[in-house]
LOZADREN-851985 format. One record per residue (C-alpha): residue in three letters; x, y, z. Coordinates in steps of 0.02 Angstrom, whole numbers, plus 50000, padded with zeros to 5 digits. Example, Ala and Ser with C-alpha at 12.3 -4.5 7.8 and 13.67 -1.06 7.14 Angstrom:
2
ALA506154977550390SER506844994750357
//
This chain:
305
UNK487305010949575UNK486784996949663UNK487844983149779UNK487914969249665UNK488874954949744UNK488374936049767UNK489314927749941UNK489654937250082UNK490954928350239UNK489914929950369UNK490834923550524UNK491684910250458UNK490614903450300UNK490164912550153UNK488454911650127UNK487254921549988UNK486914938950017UNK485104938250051UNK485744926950187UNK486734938950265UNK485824947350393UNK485864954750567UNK484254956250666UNK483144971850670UNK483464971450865UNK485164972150836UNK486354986050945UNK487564989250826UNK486154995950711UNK485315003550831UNK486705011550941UNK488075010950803UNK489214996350874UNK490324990850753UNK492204994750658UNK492464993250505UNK493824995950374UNK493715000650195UNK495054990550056UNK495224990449882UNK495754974049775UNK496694980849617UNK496864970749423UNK498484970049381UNK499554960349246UNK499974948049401UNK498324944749440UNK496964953449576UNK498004962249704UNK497444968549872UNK498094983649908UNK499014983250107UNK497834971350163UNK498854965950312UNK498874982850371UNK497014988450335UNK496404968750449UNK497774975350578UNK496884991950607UNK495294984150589UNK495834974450748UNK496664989150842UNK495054998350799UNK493994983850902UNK495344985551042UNK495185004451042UNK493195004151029UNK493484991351181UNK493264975951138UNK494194961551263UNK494624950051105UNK494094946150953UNK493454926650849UNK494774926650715UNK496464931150703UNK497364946050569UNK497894931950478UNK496214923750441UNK495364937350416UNK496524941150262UNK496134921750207UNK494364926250221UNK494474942550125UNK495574933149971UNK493984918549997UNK492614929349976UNK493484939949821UNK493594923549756UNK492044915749794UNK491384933449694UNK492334930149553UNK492834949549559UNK494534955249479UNK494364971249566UNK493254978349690UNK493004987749838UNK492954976949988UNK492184980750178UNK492584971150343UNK491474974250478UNK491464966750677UNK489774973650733UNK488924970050908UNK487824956550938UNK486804953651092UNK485314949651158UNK484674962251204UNK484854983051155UNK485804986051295UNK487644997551235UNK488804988051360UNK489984979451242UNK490244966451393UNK488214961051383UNK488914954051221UNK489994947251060UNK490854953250906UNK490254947250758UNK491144945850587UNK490714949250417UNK491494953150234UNK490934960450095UNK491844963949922UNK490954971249744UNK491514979049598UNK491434999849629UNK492245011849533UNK493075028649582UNK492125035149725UNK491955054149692UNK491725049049511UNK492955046549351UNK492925062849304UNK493825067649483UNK495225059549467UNK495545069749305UNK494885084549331UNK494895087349537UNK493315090749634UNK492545106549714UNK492325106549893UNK491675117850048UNK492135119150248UNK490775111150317UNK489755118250469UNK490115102950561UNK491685100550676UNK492415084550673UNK492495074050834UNK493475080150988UNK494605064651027UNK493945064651171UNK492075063951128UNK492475048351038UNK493885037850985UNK494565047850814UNK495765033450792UNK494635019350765UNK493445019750630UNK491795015050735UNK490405015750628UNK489245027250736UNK490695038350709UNK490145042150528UNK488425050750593UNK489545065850589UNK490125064250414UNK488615059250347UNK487885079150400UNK489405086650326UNK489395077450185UNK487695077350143UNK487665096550163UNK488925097850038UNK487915091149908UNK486355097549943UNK487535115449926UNK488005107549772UNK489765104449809UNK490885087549798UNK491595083849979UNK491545091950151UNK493175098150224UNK493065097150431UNK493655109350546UNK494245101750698UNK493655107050891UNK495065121050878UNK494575128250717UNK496045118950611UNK495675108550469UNK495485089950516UNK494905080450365UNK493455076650236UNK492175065550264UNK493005050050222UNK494935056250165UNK496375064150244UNK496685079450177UNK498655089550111UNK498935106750042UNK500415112049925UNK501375127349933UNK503165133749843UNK503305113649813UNK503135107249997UNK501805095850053UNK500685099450206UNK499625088250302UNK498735089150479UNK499675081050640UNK498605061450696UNK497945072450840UNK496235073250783UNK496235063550610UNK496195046350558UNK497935038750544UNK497625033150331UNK498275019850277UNK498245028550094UNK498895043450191UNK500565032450262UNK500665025650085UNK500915045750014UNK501925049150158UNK503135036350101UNK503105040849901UNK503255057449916UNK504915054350016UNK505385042249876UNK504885056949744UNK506025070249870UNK504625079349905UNK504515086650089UNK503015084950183UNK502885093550358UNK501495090150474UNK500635106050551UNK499035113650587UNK498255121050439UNK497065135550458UNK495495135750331UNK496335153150258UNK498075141450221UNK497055131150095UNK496345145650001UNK498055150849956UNK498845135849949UNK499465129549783UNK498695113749767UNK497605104949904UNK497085086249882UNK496245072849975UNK496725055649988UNK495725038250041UNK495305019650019UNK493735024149896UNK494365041249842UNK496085038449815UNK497015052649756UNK495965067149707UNK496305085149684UNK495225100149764UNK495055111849624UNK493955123949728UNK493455127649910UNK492225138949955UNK492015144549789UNK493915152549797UNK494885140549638UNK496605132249710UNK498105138549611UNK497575137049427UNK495895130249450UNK496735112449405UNK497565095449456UNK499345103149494UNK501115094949471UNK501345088149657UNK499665080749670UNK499755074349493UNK501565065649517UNK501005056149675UNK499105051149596UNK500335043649449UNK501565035249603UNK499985028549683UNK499095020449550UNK500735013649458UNK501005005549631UNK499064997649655UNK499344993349468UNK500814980549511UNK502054993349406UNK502985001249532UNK504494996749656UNK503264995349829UNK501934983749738UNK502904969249793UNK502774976849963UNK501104984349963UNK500034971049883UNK499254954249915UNK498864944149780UNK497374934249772
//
């Protein structure tokens, strides 16, 4: 399906979207210079919601600091007014939306001091990223051949764009072996994450989940963190061998554009009954009654338009 949207904030105006360009000469396509984040603006009965935008600009930000960046053209706060702008400007009642500070300079040199952060903001309307039918029915999924990023190859905590070379392979393996998702294996041989969600197992009714060693620190992932405690459901975090999730109970994956999705297969072994299982299922129903408006942390969680 293709991008369909009509404005795009592009440092400080919204202008059309045939208007929004970078140059051909530019680093951060060439060199992949540039953070991003990934957000999700909700319908509800009070109106379009944006789901912990606050948070999702305030990584964006730490993500430009940790990429190294010396400062940035806009402040947290107006890059949420831009966001809420360009949603509006769009006319969208939900959508997916995608901040991005990429590199500009004059030249294709890679020192980030040889030039500036730029600013732009897109939002359209996208549906459920591994597809409708996932949410209900889970997805089937594979260990991929490629290891995730040492932290110290590159910086795991910010989400740099030329980070996402690596989970483009896995991920595009994956399909082309005909599964869903890729599930990475970090520099130690543990599980890390997927391509674009953190990843939790189940077993005998407690929730695992990687340590933020290696993995992104998810802002979906905080936000299960905190309902499963609300639910009374433990959660420890420890490192999970590849053999852990074949056994495990349930095993699902959790993100921006996947949201909450449950891994009904891995390397062609089924998880537990082959099925969305009761843990997974309670917090997918906790999540989405809370980006809905319908649940006690909406008035904490979202932003309304």
């Amino acid at each position: 399906m293709a991008i369909e949207t009509k404005y795009i904030w592009m440092d400080g105006q919204l202008v059309e979207t045939e208007r929004a360009t970078v140059p051909f000469l530019s680093p951060a396509l060439h060199y992949g210079l540039g953070v991003f984040e990934g957000i999700r603006c909700y319908a509800t009965d009070q109106g379009s919601a944006v789901f912990r935008l606050r948070e999702h600009m305030e990584r964006l930000a730490l993500s430009a600091k940790v990429f190294g960046y010396r400062s940035l053209p806009y402040t947290v706060d107006e890059l949420v007014e831009a966001t809420k702008a360009t949603i509006r400007a769009n006319e969208l009642k939900q959508c997916y939306i995608r901040p991005l500070i990429y590199h500009s300079a004059p030249n294709l040199g890679m020192n980030l001091d040889a030039g500036e952060p730029k600013v732009g903001i897109a939002a359209w309307e996208w549906g459920a990223y591994l597809g409708e039918a996932a949410i209900r029915q889970g997805i089937r999924a594979h260990v991929a051949s490629f290891t995730r990023h040492h932290p110290n190859v590159t910086m795991t905590k910010a989400k740099v764009t030329g980070n996402y070379a690596n989970s483009s392979l896995a991920k595009t393996e994956s399909l082309r072996l005909g599964f869903d998702e890729a599930i990475m294996l970090d520099p130690q041989g543990y599980v890390a994450e997927c391509t674009g969600e953190n990843i939790f197992m189940v077993r005998r009714g407690v929730v695992y989940t990687p340590p933020l060693a290696t993995v992104l620190e998810g802002i979906t992932r905080d936000s299960l963190l905190t309902l499963a405690a609300d639910l009374g459901i433990e959660v420890v975090e420890k490192p999970i061998g590849r053999d852990m999730l074949y056994t495990a109970d349930e095993v699902f994956v959790c993100g921006t554009a996947a949201e909450v999705v449950a891994l009904r297969e891995i390397d062609f072994r089924s998880i537990g009954c082959g099925e969305m299982g009761p843990v997974t299922h309670r917090l997918q129903q906790a999540f989405f009654s809370v980006v809905q408006g319908q649940h006690a942390r909406s008035a904490e969680w979202l932003d309304y338009v």
